[in-house]
C-alpha positions in Angstrom: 122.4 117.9 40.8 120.7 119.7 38.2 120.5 122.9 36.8 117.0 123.6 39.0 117.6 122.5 42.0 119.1 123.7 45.2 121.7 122.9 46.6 122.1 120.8 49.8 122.8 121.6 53.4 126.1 119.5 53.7 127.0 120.8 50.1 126.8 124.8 51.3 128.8 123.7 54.5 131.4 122.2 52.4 130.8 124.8 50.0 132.1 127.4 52.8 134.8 125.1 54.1 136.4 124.9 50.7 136.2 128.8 50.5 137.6 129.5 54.2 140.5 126.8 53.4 141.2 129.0 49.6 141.2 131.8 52.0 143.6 130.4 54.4 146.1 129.5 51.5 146.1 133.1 50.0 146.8 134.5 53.6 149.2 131.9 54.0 151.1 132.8 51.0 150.8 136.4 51.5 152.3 136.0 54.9 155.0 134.1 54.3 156.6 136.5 52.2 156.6 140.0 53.8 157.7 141.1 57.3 157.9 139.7 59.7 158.1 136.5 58.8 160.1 137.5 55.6 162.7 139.0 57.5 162.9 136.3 60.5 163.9 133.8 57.7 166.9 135.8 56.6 168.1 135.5 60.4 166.8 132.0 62.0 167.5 128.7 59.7 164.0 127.3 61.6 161.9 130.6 60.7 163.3 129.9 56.8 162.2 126.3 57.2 158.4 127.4 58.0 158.5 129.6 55.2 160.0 126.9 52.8 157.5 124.4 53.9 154.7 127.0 53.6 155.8 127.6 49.9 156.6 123.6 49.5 153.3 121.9 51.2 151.2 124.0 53.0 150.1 126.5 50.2 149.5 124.3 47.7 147.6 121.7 49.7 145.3 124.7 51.0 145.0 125.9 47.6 143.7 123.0 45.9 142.0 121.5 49.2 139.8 125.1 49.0 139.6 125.2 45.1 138.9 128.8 44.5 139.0 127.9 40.6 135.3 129.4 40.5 136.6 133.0 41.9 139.6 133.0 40.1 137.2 132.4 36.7 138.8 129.0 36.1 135.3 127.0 36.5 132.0 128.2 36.4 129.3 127.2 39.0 127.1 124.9 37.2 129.3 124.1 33.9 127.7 120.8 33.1 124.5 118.8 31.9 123.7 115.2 32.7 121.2 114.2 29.9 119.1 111.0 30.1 121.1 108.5 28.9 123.9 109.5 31.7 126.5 111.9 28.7 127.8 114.9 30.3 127.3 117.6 28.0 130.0 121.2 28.4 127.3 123.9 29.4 128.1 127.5 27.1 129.3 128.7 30.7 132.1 126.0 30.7 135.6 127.4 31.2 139.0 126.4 31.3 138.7 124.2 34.2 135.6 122.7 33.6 136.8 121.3 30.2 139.8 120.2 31.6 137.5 118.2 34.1 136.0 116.3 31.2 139.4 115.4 29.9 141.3 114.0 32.5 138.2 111.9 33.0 139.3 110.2 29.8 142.4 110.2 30.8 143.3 108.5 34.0 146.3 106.7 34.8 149.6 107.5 37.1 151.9 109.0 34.3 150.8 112.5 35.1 151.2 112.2 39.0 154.4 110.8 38.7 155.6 113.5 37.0 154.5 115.9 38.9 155.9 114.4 42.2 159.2 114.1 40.7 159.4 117.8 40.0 158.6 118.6 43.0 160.8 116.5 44.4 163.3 118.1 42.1 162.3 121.3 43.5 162.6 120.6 47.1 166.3 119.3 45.9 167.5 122.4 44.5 165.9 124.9 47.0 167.5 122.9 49.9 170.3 122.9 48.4 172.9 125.1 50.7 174.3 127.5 48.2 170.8 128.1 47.1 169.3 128.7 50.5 172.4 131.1 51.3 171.3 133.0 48.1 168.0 133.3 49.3 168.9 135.1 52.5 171.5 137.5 50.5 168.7 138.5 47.4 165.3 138.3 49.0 163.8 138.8 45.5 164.3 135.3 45.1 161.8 133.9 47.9 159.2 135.4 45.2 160.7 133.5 42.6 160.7 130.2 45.1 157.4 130.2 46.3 156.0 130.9 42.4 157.9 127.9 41.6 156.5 125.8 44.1 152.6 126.7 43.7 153.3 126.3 39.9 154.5 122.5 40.8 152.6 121.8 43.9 149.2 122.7 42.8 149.3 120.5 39.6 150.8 117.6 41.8 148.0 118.3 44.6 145.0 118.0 42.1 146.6 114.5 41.5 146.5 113.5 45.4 142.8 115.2 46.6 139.4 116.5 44.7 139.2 120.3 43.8 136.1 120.7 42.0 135.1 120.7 39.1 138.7 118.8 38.6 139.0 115.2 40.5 142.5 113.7 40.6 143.2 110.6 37.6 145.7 109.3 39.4 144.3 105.7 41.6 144.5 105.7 44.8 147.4 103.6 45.5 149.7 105.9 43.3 148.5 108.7 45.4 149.4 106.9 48.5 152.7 106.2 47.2 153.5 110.4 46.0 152.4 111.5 48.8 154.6 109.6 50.6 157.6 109.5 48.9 157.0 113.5 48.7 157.0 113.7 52.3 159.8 111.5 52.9 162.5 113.3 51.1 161.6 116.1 53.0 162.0 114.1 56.0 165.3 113.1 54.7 166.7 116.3 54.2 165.3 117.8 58.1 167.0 114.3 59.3 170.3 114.4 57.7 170.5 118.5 58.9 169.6 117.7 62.2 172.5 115.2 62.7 175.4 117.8 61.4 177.5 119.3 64.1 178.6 122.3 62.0 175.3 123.0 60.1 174.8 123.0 56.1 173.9 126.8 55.9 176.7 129.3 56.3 174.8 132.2 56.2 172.5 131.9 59.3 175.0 133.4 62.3 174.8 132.6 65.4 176.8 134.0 68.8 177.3 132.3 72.0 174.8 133.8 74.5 172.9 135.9 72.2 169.2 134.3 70.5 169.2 130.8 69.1 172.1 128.2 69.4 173.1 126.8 66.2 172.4 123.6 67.7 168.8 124.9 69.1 168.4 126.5 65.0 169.0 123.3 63.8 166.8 121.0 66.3 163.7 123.8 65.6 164.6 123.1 62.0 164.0 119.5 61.5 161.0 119.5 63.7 159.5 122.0 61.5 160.4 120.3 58.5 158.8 117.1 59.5 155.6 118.6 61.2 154.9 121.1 58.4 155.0 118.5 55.9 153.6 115.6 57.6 150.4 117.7 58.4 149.2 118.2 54.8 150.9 115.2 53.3 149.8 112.2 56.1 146.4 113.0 55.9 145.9 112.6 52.0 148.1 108.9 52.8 145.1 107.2 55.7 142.4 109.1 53.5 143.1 107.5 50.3 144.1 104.2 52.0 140.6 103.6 53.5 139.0 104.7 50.8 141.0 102.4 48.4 140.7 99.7 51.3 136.3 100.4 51.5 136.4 100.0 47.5 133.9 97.6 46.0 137.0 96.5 43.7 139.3 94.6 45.6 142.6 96.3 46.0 145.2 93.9 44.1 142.8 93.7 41.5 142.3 97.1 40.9 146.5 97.4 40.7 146.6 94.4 38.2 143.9 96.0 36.2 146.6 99.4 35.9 149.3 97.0 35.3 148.0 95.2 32.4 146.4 98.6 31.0 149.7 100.0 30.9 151.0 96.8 29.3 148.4 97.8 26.5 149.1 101.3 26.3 152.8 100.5 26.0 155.8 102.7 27.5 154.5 106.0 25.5 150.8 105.6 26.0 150.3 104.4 22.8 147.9 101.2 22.1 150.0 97.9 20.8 
């Protein structure tokens, strides 16, 4: 599109979609951390599952899904010039984002996705982990520090797995497939193996015959949240990029031999041999 002309129908309706879904994620996040939902998760081991997985998936997938890079000043609105002969040229109203968008162009490959996904993986290890989740319902100040942690790891792994304009992701679709997968899965794992203890991981969550939730009620509720809360952001990205990958003009095993035998070049640290 250039500079001059208007732009589409479709493109002001997903124009406005993006924007409502940024808006959701802000409320999302805002929500998750003060009353009432802040304090629920200090009593109920389910209620601190829906706010982990809203820090964890939901957040960061409505976030980037929404890109509100352009309100945040990140990107500018029209950053970039396609001349004649097809060169995109960095307008003066180019920011941060929009040069980054010209870079990664450059710079496609699965190094930077699998990185990401592993510290987030990481993540999800460590604030699952029971002593930490007991210290999150004894020093509340640390939810803050959990969810920052999580957007700061979540939204560099999402622009990986969907668009979020100006930025598109480098990483081929059958990597994405694969993180998004294997992200959702060890949070599967973890809601599985907590659903099939007798005793429960987490101390700190009490619970007395005949008065609010059963420990074993606490810890059903748990696991179901887990896995719907991060199958809905996560599955969606997985059958998206599949038939997209499957409707490519390159063939598929092609297209995965080609990022084989371009990695052989690069060699181990990226560099040519």
């Amino acid at each position: 599109m250039s500079l001059g002309e208007s732009p589409s129908p479709s493109a002001v309706r997903l124009r406005r979609f993006r924007d409502a879904t940024a808006v959701v994620g802000f409320i999302v996040w805002f929500l998750s951390l003060v009353p009432p939902l802040g304090v629920w998760a200090r009593r109920y081991e389910f209620v601190q599952a829906v706010q982990f997985c809203s820090f964890a998936t939901l957040t960061p997938a409505l976030l980037v899904t929404g890109a509100p890079w352009r309100w945040l000043g990140l990107a500018s609105l029209r950053p970039h010039r396609v001349g004649e002969d097809g060169p995109v040229t960095m307008l003066a109203s180019g920011r941060m984002f929009d040069r980054l968008a010209i870079t990664r162009q450059s710079q496609r490959g699965y190094q930077r996705g699998v990185t990401w996904a592993g510290a987030f993986i990481a993540l999800v290890l460590v604030w699952r982990y029971a002593p930490v989740v007991d210290a999150l319902v004894n020093h509340p100040w640390l939810t803050v520090l959990e969810s920052l942690s999580f957007v700061g790891v979540g939204v560099p792994l999402w622009l990986e797995l969907v668009e979020s304009p100006p930025l598109t992701p480098s990483t081929p679709r059958p990597v994405r497939i694969a993180l998004a997968a294997v992200s959702m899965w060890t949070i599967w794992i973890i809601a599985y193996l907590n659903g099939l203890l007798h005793s429960g991981w987490y101390d700190v969550f009490h619970h007395s015959a005949g008065h609010g939730v059963s420990l074993a009620a606490d810890q059903q509720l748990t696991s179901y949240v887990m896995w719907v809360l991060s199958a809905a952001p996560f599955i969606p990205i997985v059958f998206w990029n599949l038939i997209h990958w499957l409707q490519s003009e390159e063939d598929p095993d092609d297209e995965m031999h080609k990022l084989i035998r371009d990695e052989k070049i690069r060699g181990p640290f990226g560099i040519n041999s």
